[in-house]
N, C-alpha and C positions, 0 to 999 in steps of 0.2 A: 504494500500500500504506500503511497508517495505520501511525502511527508508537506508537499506544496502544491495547488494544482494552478494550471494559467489557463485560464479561458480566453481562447482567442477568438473574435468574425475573420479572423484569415489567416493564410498558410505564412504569410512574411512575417508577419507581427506576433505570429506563436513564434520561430525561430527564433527573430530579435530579442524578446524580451525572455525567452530560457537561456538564452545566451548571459544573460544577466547573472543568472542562476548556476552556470555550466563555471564561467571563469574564476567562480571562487569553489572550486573543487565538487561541486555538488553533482551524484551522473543527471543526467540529464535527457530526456527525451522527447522527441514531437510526434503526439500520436496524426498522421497526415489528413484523415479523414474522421467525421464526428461518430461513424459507425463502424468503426476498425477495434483492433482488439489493442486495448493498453499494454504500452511494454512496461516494463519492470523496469523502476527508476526512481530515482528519491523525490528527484524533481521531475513532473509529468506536465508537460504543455499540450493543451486539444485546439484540434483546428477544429471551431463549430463551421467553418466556412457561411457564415452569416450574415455577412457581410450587407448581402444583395436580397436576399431571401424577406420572404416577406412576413412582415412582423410578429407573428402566431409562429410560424415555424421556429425563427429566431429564439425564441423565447423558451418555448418546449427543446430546443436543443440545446441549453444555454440548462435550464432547468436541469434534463437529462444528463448531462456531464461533472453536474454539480453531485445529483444524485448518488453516481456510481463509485465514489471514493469519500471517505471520511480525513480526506485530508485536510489538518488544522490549520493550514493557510492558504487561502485561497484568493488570487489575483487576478481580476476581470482586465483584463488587455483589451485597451481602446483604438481606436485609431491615433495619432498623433494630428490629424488634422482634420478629424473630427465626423468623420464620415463613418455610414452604417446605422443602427439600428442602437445604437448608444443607448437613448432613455428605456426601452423597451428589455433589452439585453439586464442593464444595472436592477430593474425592477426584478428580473426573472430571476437574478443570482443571490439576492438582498434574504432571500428566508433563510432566517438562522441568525440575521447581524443585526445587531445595533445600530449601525450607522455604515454610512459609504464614505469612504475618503476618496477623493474625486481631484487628479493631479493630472491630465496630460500631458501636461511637459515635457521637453527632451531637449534640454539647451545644448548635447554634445549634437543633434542634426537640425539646430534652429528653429526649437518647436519651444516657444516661451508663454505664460502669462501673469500679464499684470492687469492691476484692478478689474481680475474676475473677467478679463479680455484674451482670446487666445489670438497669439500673432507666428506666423510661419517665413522666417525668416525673415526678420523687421519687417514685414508689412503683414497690414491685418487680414486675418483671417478671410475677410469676406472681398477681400480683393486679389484673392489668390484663382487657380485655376481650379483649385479642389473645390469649389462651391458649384461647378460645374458636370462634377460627378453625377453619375446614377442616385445615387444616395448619398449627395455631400451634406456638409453640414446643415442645420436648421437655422445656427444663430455662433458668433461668433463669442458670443457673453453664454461663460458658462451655465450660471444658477439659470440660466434663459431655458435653457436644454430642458430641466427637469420642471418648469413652471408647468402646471395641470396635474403633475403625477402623482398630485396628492399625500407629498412628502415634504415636512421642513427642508425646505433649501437655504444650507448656510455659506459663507463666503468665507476666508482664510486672507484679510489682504499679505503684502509681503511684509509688513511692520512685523504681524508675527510673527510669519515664518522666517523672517530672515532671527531672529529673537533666538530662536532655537530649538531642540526639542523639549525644553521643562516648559516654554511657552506656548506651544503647539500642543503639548500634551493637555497641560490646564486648558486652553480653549476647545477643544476635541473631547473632553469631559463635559464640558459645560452645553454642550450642545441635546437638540431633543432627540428623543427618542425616533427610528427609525428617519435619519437626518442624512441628508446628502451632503456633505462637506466640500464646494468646492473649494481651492485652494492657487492663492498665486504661486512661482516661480519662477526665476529667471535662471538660477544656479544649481548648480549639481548638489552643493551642502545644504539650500533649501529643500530640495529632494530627501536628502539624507534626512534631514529634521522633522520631516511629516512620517518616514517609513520609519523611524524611530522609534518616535512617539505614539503612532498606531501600533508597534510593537509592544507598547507597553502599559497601552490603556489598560484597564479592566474592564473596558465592553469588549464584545466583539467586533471586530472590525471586519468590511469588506473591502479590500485595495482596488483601486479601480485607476488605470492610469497608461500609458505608454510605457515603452521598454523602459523610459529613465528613472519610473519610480521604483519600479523593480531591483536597482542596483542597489537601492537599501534596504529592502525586506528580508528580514530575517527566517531564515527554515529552523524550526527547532532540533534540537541535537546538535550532534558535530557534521562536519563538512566529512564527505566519504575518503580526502583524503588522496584525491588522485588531482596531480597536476593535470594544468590543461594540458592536452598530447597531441604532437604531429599528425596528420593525417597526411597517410600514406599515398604519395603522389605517381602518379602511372606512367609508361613513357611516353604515349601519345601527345598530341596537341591536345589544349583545353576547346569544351564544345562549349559555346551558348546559346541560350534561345532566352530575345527577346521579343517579349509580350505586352510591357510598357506601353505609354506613347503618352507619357510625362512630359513637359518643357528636359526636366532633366534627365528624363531616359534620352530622346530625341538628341540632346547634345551630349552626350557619354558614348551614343551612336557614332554624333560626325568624328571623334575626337577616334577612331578606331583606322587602323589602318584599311584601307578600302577593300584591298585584295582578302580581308578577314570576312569580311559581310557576303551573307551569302542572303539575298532579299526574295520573298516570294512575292508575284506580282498578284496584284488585285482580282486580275483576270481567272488567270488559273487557281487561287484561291477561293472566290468565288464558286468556281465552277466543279473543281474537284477538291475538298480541302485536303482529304488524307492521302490522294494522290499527289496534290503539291508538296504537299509534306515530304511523304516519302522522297521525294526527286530534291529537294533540298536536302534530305538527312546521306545520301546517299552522295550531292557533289560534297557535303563537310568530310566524307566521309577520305574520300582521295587528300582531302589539308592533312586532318589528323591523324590519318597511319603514318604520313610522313613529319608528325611531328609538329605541324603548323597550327594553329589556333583558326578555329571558324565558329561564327556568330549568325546565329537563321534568326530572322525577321519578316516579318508583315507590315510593318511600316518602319523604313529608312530614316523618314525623315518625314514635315507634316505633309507637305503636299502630297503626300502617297495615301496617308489616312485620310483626307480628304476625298480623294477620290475612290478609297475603297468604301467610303462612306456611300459616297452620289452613287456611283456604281451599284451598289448592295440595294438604295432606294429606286435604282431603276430596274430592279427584277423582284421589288416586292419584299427586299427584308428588312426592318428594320434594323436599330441597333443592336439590341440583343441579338438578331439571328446571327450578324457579323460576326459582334464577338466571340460567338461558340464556333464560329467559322474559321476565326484566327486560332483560336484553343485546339482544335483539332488539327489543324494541317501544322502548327508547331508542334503539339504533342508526337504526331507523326514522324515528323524530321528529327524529335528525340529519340523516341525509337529506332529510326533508321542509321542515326549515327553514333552514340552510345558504345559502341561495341571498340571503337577503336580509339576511344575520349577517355584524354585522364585525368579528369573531373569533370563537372558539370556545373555551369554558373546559369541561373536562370533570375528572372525580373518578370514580377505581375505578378501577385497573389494567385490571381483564378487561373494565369497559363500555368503557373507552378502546379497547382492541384489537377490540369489535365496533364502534363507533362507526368509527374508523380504517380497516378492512375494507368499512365498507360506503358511506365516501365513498373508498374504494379509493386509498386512502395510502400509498407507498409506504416515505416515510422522512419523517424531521423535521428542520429546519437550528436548530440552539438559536443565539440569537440573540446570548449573552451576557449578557443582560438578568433580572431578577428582579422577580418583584409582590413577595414576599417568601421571604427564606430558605426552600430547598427547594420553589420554586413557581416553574421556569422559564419564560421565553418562546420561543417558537420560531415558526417556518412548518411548515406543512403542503409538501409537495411530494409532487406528483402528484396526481391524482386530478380529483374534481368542484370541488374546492375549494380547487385549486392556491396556494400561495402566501398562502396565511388566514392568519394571525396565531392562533394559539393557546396558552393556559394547562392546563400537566396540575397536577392535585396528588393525591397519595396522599390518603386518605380521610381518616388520623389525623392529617395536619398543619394547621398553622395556627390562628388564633385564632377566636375569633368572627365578626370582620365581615372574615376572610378571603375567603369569597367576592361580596361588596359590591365589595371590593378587587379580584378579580380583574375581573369583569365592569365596573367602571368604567374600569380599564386599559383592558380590551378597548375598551368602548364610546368611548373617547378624554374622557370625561368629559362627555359630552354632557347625560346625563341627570338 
């Protein structure tokens, strides 16, 4: 039985925030799918993949995961920028607690808030691309999120959290019963000071937050005692598939050597996915026996999503049909290339989980290891590709030549 569970609405944001978990000795796992069988592990991270799913569902699988484990700490993983099924989700996990402590933050990937405001890389919230999403944010203003859900919504400004945690703890007492605490942040030791202090309330607490609040939650007992450890790198070229189409996936794209990109065009996408698929998993296939790095995409760059968009509207699919459209002909090109790939770097929540599904993944062992903040390492376990080395990352994180960075991990720097 784990001694910490992370509930996640998706496959990147389970990784990142057990990675939290992983780097200070704790094993560590991601169960990949909300109906797969838990592996054995101290620290247990579920992907409810819920992201998108609609709100009843959400909620009973968020329920259902809580259910299945008596572990005494338990951290509901948010988005960082705010997207998904959040009030719904916090409402369904809350039986059993006291109060919600309520932190999204993540000042190591520019995810801050002050005065009860969330802002994504100095600029606010609601002027970012993510309010754009399928299910972006509702409100930029935390305590906004939880107004109707018929729970005290209380606010944390930074006076006290910056105070500390014997100030954070007395305010987090003093609050009502069955109370949403949201909380400002700008700093990591502000993070520290909340997860502290919820450590040592006498109610029960629910943690509710991004991978940063994570880094201070405490697991009861001792740490298992296992450094973080090397994963074991292959001689191939590293494979990626991205699924993104972020501003910052899109430029992690241009910043990649050209001859690496291996793009499937709209048309043949469209028209065959798991055929294009296949025919892209298969030219990566000739890079990486010989050691070279290749990267499969559906969108290069925007003007290509664009038009896979119009295109997609002129035979009648919406956007959802698209996207299960790009998930599948990437999923495919994983499968097809995989075999000669030593590692696997992937980007997008939902391509990860068809990508994962269709080299029939069970779970992920997080290694301890990071390419960089919020971009964990781990293994694959199970499947066709037992035991691979792989990098996730959510679409909006990282720099530039973050994905350079990953794939050269992967590839062990050969190239």
């Amino acid at each position: 039985m784990p001694r910490a569970l992370v509930v996640a609405d998706d496959l990147t944001g389970a990784t990142d925030t057990a990675h939290a978990f992983a780097k200070r000795g704790y094993r560590t796992n991601v169960q990949v799918a909300p109906e797969g069988a838990p592996p054995d592990s101290t620290v247990l991270a579920v992907n409810t993949d819920s992201r998108y799913a609609d709100p009843g569902t959400a909620a009973e699988r968020v329920r259902r995961t809580i259910s299945r484990t008596d572990a005494p700490v338990v951290y509901k993983k948010v988005d960082s920028t705010l997207r998904g099924n959040i009030t719904i989700e916090v409402e369904a996990a809350m039986s059993g607690f006291d109060l919600a402590i309520f932190a999204p933050a993540s000042p190591a990937v520019g995810r801050f808030t002050v005065c009860g405001t969330h802002l994504v890389d100095g600029r606010l919230l609601a002027d970012t691309e993510y309010v754009d999403d399928p299910n972006g944010p509702t409100s930029a203003r935390l305590p906004a999120l939880f107004e109707g859900s018929g729970r005290p919504v209380e606010h944390l400004g930074i006076g006290t959290v910056a105070a500390g945690p014997e100030a954070v703890r007395e305010a987090l007492g003093a609050v009502s019963p069955g109370a949403v605490v949201a909380c400002d942040s700008t700093h990591e030791r502000h993070l520290e000071a909340i997860a502290r202090a919820g450590d040592e309330l006498d109610r029960a607490a629910l943690f509710v937050g991004s991978s940063g609040l994570a880094e201070g939650v405490a697991v009861p007992g001792d740490s298992d005692g296992t450094a973080p450890r090397s994963t074991a790198i292959g001689d191939g070229g590293a494979l990626g598939i991205v699924g993104s189409v972020s501003e910052r996936s899109l430029d992690q794209l241009a910043a990649l050597s050209e001859d690496w990109v291996i793009a499937i065009s709209p048309e043949t996408l469209l028209g065959d996915p798991e055929r294009a698929g296949r025919e892209a998993g298969r030219r990566a296939t000739g890079r990486l026996a010989g050691g070279q790095h290749a990267v499969v995409t559906a969108a290069p760059d925007r003007e290509t999503v664009e038009r896979t968009l119009e295109l997609g509207r002129e035979r009648g699919l919406v956007g959802e049909a698209v996207r299960k459209r790009v998930a599948t002909a990437l999923a495919s090109a994983a499968r097809a290339g995989i075999a000669d790939a030593s590692g696997l770097f992937v980007t997008g929540g939902d391509v990860a989980m068809a990508v994962f599904d269709a080299l029939a993944v069970g779970s992920l062992s997080l290694s301890g290891e990071a390419v960089e903040a919020g971009i964990p390492v781990s293994r694959l376990d199970g499947g066709v590709a037992d035991g691979l080395p792989v990098v996730t990352k959510a679409g909006g994180f990282g720099e530039r030549e973050t994905a350079v960075n990953c794939l050269r991990y992967l590839g062990g720097d050969h190239e």
